[in-house]
C-alpha positions, 0 to 999 in steps of 0.5 A: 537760191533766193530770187528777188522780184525785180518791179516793172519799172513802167507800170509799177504805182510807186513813189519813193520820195513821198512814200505812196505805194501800189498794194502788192496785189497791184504791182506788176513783176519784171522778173526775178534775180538772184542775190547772191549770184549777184555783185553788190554796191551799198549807199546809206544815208540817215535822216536826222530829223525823224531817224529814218533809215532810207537808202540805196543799193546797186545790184549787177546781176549774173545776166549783166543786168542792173536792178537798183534796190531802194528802201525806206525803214520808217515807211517799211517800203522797198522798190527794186527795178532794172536801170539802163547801164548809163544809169548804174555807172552815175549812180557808182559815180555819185555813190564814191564807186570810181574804180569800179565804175571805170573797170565796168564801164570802160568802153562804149555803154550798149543799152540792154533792152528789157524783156526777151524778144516777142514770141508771137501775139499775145494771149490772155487767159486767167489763171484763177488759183493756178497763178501763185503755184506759176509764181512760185515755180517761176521763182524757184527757176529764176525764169519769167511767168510767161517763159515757165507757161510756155514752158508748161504748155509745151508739155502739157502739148507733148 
């Protein structure tokens, strides 16, 4: 497998267009993807000026998700985070991706609300030395933090 963490879009301290990003230590996950179960649309463009490699990539993901891909070579920056499917239809259209688009978006766009539904109020805990085996395992499963300590706890409970 090879999951992809996707950025929380909201929280997440990034700025493509001028290059000042959030230390990864800083940045906050939305979930994970896998790209090869994934359907994949590429844009590149070229700055003449100083040679740098910058541009897009449109994922669709085996969920019905939209993750858009962003990167930068000369300032080595990489932001991937979902987007609304109105979004992922202009971005096809603005990127010569017409057929695709009218194939994928032929009825009414229904919008995907992020994240799953509320499970109760939260509860904070820290997890110390514990938090990079969570990610870890919540990587291998292509499953969120939270849904893996549920998980863990229910277990643990049992």
């Amino acid at each position: 497998m090879d999951p992809t963490c996707i950025d929380d879009y909201e929280t997440y301290a990034g700025d493509y267009e001028t290059g000042t990003y959030a230390h990864a230590s800083e940045q906050s996950h939305a979930g994970y993807f896998s790209e090869s179960a994934a359907t994949y649309w590429h844009e590149k463009t070229v700055d003449g000026a100083n040679l740098n490699t910058r541009g897009q990539g449109l994922y669709r993901t085996a969920q019905d998700r939209w993750v858009l891909r962003r990167w930068s070579d000369r300032r080595g920056a990489i932001d991937v985070h979902y987007i609304e499917p109105d979004k992922a239809r202009e971005w096809l259209v603005s990127n010569d991706y017409d057929d695709d688009a009218a194939e994928l978006f032929a009825g009414p766009i229904e919008p995907v609300r992020p994240g799953r539904p509320e499970i109760g109020n939260p509860v904070q805990v820290r997890l110390g030395d514990l938090l990079p085996r969570v990610d870890a395992f919540a990587a291998e499963t292509l499953r969120s933090r939270a849904d893996v300590i549920r998980q863990l706890i229910r277990e643990g409970l049992d």
